[in-house]
Steps between C-alpha positions, in 0.01 A plus 500: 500500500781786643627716203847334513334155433315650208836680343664188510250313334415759281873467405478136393206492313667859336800276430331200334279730293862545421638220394165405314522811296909407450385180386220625239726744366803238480243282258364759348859678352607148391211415293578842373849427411376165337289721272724754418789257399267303334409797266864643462566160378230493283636834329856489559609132500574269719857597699786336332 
């Protein structure tokens, strides 16, 4: 394989490593937020 075919599939796989990594952190920050509201509610209230 030529060096320009390997940058430009280097690329892709680089951009769905990407996307994966979007998507892991994207699940990740919402169960977060789940658990954090779940304990403010626990010691504040629920919001009125």
């Amino acid at each position: 394989m030529e060096f320009g075919g390997l940058l430009f599939y280097g690329g892709i796989a680089a951009m769905a490593a990407a996307a994966v990594g979007a998507v892991v952190a994207a699940v990740l920050l919402h169960m977060a937020k789940k658990r954090l509201k779940h304990r403010l509610d626990e010691e504040f209230g629920e919001e009125e």
